[in-house]
Every structure is written in C-alpha cells, then in structure tokens.
mmCIF file of the N, C-alpha and C atoms, coordinates in Angstrom:
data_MODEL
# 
_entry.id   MODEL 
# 
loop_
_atom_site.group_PDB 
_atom_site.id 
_atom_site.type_symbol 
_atom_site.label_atom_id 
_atom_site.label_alt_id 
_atom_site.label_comp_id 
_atom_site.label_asym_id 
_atom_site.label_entity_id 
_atom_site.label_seq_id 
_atom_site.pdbx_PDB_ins_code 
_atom_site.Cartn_x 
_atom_site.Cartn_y 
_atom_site.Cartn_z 
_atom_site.occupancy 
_atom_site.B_iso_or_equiv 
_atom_site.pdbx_formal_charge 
_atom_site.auth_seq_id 
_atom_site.auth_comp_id 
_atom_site.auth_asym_id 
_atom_site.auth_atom_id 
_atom_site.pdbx_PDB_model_num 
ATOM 1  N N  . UNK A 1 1  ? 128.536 -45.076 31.461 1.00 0.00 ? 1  UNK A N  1 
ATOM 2  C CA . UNK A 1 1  ? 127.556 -44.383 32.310 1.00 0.00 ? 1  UNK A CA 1 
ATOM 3  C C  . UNK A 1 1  ? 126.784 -43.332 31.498 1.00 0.00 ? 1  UNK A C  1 
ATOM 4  N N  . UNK A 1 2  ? 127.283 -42.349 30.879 1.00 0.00 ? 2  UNK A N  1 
ATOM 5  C CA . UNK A 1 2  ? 126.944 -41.057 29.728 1.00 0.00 ? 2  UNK A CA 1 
ATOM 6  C C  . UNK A 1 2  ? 125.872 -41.820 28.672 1.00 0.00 ? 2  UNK A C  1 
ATOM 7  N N  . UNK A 1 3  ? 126.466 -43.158 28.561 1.00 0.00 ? 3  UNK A N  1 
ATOM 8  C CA . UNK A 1 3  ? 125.902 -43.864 27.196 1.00 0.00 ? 3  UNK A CA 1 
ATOM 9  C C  . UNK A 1 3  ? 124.489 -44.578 27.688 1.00 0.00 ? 3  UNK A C  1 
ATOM 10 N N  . UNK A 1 4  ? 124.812 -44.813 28.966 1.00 0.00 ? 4  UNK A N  1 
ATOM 11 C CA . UNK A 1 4  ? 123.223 -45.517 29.245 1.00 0.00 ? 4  UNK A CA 1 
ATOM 12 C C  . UNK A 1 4  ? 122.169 -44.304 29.795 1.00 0.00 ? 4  UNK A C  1 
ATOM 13 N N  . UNK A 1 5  ? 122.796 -43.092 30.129 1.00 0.00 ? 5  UNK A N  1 
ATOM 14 C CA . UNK A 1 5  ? 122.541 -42.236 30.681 1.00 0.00 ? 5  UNK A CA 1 
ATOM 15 C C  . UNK A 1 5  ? 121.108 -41.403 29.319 1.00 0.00 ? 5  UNK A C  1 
ATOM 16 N N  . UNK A 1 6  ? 122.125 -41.734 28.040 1.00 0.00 ? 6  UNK A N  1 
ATOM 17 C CA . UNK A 1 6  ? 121.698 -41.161 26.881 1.00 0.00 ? 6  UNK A CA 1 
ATOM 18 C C  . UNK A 1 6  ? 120.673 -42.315 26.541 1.00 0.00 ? 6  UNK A C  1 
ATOM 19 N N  . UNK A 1 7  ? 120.757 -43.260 26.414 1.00 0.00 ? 7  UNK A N  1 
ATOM 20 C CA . UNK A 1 7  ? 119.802 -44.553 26.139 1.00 0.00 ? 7  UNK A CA 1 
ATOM 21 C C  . UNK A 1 7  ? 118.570 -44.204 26.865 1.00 0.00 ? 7  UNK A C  1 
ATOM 22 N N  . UNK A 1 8  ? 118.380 -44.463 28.416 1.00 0.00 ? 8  UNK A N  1 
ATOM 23 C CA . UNK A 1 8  ? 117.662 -44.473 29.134 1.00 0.00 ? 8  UNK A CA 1 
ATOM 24 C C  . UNK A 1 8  ? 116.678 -42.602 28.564 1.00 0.00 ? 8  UNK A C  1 
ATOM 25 N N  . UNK A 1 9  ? 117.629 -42.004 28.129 1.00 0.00 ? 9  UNK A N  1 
ATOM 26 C CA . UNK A 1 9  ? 116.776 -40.582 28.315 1.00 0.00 ? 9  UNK A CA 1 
ATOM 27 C C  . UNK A 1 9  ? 115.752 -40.870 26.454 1.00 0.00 ? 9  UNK A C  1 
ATOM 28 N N  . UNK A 1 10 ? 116.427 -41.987 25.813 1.00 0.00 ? 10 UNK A N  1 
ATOM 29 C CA . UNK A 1 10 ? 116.211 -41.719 24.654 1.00 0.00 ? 10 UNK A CA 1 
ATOM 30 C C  . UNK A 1 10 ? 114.772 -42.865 24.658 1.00 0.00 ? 10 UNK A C  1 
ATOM 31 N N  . UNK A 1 11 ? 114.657 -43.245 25.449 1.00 0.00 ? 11 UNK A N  1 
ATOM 32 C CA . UNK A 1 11 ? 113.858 -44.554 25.483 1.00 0.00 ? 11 UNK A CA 1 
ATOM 33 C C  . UNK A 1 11 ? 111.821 -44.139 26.149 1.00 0.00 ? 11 UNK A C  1 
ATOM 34 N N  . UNK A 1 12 ? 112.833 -43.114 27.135 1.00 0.00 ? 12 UNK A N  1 
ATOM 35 C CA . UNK A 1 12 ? 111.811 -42.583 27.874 1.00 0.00 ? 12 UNK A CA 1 
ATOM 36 C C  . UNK A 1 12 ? 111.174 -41.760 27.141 1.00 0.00 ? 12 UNK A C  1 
ATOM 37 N N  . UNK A 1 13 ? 112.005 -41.030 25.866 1.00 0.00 ? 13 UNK A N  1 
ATOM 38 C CA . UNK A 1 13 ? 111.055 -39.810 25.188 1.00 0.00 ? 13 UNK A CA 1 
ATOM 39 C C  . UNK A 1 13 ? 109.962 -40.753 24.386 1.00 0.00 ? 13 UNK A C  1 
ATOM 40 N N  . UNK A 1 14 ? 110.871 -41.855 23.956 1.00 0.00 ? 14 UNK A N  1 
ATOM 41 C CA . UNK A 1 14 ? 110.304 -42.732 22.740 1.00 0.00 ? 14 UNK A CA 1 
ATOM 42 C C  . UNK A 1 14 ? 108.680 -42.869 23.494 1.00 0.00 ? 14 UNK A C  1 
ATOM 43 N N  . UNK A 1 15 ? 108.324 -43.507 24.541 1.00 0.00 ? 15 UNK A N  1 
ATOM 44 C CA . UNK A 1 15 ? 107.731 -44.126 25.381 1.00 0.00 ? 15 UNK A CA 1 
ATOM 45 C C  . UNK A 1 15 ? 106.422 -42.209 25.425 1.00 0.00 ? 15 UNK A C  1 
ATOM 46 N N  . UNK A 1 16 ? 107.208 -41.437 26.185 1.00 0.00 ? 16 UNK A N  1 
ATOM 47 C CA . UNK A 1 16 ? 106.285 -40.257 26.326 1.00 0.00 ? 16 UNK A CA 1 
ATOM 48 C C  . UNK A 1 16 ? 105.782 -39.826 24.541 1.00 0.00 ? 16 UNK A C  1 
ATOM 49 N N  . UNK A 1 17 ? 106.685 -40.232 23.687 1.00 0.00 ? 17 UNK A N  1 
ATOM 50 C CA . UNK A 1 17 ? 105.890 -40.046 22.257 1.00 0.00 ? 17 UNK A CA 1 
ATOM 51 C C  . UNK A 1 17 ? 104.877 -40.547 22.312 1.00 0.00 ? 17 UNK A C  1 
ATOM 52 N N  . UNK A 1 18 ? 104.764 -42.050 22.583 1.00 0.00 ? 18 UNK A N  1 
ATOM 53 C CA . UNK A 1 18 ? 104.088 -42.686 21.890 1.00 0.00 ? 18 UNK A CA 1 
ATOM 54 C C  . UNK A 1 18 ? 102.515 -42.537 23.224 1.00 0.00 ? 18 UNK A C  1 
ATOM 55 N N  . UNK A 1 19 ? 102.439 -42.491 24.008 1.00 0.00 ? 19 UNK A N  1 
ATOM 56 C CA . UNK A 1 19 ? 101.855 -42.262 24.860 1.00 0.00 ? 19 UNK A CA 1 
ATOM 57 C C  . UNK A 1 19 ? 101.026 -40.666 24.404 1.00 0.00 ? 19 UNK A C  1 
ATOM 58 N N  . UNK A 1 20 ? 102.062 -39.873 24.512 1.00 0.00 ? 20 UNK A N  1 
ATOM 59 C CA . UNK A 1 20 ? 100.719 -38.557 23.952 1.00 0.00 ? 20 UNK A CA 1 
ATOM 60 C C  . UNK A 1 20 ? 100.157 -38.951 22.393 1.00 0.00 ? 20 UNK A C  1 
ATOM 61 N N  . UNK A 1 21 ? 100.784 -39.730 21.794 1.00 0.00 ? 21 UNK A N  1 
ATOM 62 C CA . UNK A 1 21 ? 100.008 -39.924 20.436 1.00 0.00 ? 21 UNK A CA 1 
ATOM 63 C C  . UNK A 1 21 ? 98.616  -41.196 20.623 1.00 0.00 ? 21 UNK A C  1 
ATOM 64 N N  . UNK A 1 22 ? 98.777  -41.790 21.282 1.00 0.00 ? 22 UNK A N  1 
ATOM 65 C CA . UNK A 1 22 ? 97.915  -42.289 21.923 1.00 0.00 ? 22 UNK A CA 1 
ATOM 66 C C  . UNK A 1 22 ? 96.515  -41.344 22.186 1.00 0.00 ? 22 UNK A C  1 
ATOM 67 N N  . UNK A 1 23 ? 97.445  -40.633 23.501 1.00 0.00 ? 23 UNK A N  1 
ATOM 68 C CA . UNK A 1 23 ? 96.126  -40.078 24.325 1.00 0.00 ? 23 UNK A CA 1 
ATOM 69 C C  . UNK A 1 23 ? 95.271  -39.010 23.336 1.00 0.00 ? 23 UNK A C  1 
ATOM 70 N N  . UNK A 1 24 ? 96.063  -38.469 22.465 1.00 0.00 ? 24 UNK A N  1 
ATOM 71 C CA . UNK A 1 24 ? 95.327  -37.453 21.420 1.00 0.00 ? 24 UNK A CA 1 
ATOM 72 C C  . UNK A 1 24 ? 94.497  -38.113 20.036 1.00 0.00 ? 24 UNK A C  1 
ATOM 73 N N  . UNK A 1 25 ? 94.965  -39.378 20.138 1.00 0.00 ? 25 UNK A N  1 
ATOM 74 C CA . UNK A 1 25 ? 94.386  -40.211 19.273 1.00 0.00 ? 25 UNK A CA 1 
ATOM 75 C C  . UNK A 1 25 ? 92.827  -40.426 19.821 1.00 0.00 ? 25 UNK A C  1 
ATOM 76 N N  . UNK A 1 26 ? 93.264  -41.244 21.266 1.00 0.00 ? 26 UNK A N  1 
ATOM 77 C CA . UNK A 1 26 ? 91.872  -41.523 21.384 1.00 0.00 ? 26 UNK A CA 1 
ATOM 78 C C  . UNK A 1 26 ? 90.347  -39.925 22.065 1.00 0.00 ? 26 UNK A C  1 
ATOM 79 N N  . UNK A 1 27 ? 91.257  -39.629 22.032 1.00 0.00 ? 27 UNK A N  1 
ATOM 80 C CA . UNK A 1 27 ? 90.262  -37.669 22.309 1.00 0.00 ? 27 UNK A CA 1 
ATOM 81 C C  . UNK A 1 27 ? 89.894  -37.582 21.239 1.00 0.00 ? 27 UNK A C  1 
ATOM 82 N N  . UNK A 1 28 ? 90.936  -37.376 19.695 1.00 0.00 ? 28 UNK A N  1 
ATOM 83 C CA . UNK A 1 28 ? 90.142  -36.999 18.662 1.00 0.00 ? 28 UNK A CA 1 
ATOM 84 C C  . UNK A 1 28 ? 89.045  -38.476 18.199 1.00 0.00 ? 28 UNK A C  1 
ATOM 85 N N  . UNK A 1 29 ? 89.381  -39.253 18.693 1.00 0.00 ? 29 UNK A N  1 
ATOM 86 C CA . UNK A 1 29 ? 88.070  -40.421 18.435 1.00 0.00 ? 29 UNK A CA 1 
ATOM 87 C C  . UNK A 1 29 ? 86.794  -40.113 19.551 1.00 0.00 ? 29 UNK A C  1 
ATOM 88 N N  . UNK A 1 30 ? 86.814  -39.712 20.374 1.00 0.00 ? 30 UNK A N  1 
ATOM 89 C CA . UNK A 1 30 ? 86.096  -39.112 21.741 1.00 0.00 ? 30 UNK A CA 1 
ATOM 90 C C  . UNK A 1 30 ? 85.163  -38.521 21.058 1.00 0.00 ? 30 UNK A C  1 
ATOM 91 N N  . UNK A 1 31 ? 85.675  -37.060 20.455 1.00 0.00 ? 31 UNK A N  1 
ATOM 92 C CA . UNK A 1 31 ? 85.451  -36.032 20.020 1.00 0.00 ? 31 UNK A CA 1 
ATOM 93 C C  . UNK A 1 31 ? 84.062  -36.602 18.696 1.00 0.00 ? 31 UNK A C  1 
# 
C-alpha cells in the first residue's frame, strides 16, 4: 500500500514536471 502510495506520488510529480516544462517552453517560444 506505502509502496504504491510512493509510486503513484512519484509518477504524478514526474507528469507535473514535465507539464510545467512544457508550458514554460512554449511561453518562452510565445514570447
């Protein structure tokens, strides 16, 4: 439970990384 608990939290940051690197990517192309 702890272990998927830790997975699931580790997956979601991965996911919110890659998502703000994204969104700041395409602003500084905006820009």
């Amino acid at each position: 439970m702890c272990c998927q608990w830790r997975n699931f939290l580790k997956t979601g940051l991965l996911k919110n990384i890659i998502i703000l690197m994204l969104f700041f990517f395409f602003k500084f192309i905006s820009n």
